[in-house]
Steps between C-alpha positions, in 0.01 A plus 500: 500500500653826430542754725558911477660619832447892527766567758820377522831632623735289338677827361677612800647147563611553103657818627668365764638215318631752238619712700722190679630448138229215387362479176209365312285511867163471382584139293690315737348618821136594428405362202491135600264557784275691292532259240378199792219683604336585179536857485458637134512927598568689803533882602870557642532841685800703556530560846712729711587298802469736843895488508533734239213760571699765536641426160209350317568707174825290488401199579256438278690596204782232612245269537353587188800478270585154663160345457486564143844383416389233666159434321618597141774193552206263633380233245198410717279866506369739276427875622125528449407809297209696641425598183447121408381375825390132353737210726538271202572149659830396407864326725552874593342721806320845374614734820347825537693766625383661761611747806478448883525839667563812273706711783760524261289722294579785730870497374470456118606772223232796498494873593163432764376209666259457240748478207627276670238272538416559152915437353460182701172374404630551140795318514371234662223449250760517246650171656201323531428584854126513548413441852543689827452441857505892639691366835627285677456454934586899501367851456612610180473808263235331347298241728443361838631139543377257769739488820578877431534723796456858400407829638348638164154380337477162396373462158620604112616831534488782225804325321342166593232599283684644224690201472153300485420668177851436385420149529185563269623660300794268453291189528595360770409242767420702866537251726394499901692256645709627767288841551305607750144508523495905454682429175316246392163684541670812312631326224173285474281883432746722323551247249223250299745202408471176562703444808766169579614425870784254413604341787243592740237232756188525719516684815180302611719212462842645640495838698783717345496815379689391193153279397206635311179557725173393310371847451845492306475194308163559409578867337785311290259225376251816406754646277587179370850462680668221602665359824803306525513299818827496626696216664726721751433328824454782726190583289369130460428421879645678799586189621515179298517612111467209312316432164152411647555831643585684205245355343242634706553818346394387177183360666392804662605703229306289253228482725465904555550600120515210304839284387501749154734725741750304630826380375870461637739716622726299684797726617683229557834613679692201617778597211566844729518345862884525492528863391536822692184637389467766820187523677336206676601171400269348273481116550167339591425298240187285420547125564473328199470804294862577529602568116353495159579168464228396795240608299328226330470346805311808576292446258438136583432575829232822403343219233442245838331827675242543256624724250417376117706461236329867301588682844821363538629560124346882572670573849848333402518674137201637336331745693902722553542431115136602434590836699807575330377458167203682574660794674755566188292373233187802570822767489660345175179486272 
């Protein structure tokens, strides 16, 4: 069965590998796990870990330059083109490429903060870029991320906003993973596009702020979004993640809005547990959801809970390739 996962962070481990002098990352190291757990086309994200905040503008053009070295030598991936959106089954993975956290707008060329944001959304869309998460687990220029602790107004602010219509008028993804509800709600008026939550799960089923309420979820299934649940322990089960666990997202989920809305988003991060990433450690991982290649047994396992074989082929690939082509398709005609 194949399978679209809309979050992964695979590109920072490819930038630390790099970086250590490794080569062709993304063929010998990830490939073969994507390969054993079916997945045909995932978004990647370029991600400024919280080590190098202060220098984000930096960092994420070194990690930049060596993720495409790295993916222009790969014989197992094609780029996708948003302005061809269609995942044509084939032995390689369509990626997406997508951003986690755009603080290191704030530093690119421009005479105002606005050019700025404008230069960068630009030249990003110029490399195929076509997703953004605003921020990530801070108060930015832009956005309000969950775990943020913050004397100003949580929320978009002005530039927050300016940037959203950047992204329309770009054509991009806005996704609300990782932002708080303030920025969520803001995002989810100012702007009438369908909205994706890629790697984000039930807080009915697991009380964290980084989880979607169901007021949420049910505004992104009325705009015709999508939800990736995400495997990330801490946001499975506060106590015992595990697959039954995980999968009780899906069942609520499915239950509140309908399966049409769900898909994957795995963030799987076992790849990064040696790194000095900064911040909190990040290391609870779901038992028996571990890595990409765990996932038909996922799949098995949802199958013996009750889910058919239409909702299954929808929530594992489908429904996120559905979106995708959807989203770009409406802007290209």
């Amino acid at each position: 069965m194949k399978v679209f996962d809309l979050h992964s962070d695979l590109f920072t481990d490819i930038a630390w590998r790099r970086e250590r002098g490794e080569t062709n990352v993304f063929d010998t190291v990830h490939y073969p796990y994507l390969k054993a757990g079916g997945v045909d086309a995932l978004i990647c994200v370029f991600w400024v870990e919280p080590k190098f905040r202060n220098q984000a503008f930096e960092r994420f053009q070194r990690i930049f330059s060596y993720v495409m070295e790295d993916l222009k030598s790969s014989r197992h991936l094609v780029i996708q083109d948003p302005g061809n959106p269609k995942v044509v089954s084939s032995d390689k993975v369509s990626v997406y490429l997508g951003t986690e956290g755009l603080t290191f707008l704030e530093e690119w060329k421009g005479t105002s903060l606005q050019a700025k944001i404008e230069n960068g959304f630009s030249w990003l869309s110029d490399e195929k870029v076509n997703h953004a998460i605003f921020s990530w687990n801070e108060h930015n220029f832009l956005a309000t991320g969950t775990g943020a602790v913050s004397s100003q107004a949580n929320g978009l602010t002005d530039l927050g906003q300016f940037a959203l219509k950047q992204g329309e008028i770009n054509n991009w993804v806005v996704d609300v993973t990782h932002l708080d509800e303030a920025s969520f709600w803001d995002i989810y008026h100012l702007s009438d596009q369908a909205i994706m939550a890629s790697h984000s799960n039930s807080r009915s089923i697991c009380q964290h702020e980084r989880n979607l309420t169901d007021q949420q979820i049910k505004a992104i299934a009325a705009r015709d979004g999508i939800i990736g649940l995400n495997a990330y322990g801490e946001f499975v089960h506060s106590e015992t993640p595990n697959v039954d666990h995980f999968i009780d997202h899906a069942i609520h989920i499915a239950n509140l809005v309908g399966y049409e809305y769900i898909g994957f988003g795995f963030d799987f991060i076992g790849y990064l547990k040696d790194y000095d990433l900064g911040g909190t450690p990040m290391r609870t991982v779901t038992n028996g959801l571990e890595d990409a290649s765990k996932i038909p047994e996922l799949l098995f396992r949802m199958e013996q809970r009750g889910f058919s074989r239409k909702e299954m082929e929808a929530i594992s690939f489908d429904n996120a390739n559905q979106f995708m082509q959807k989203r770009f398709d409406s802007e290209n005609k």
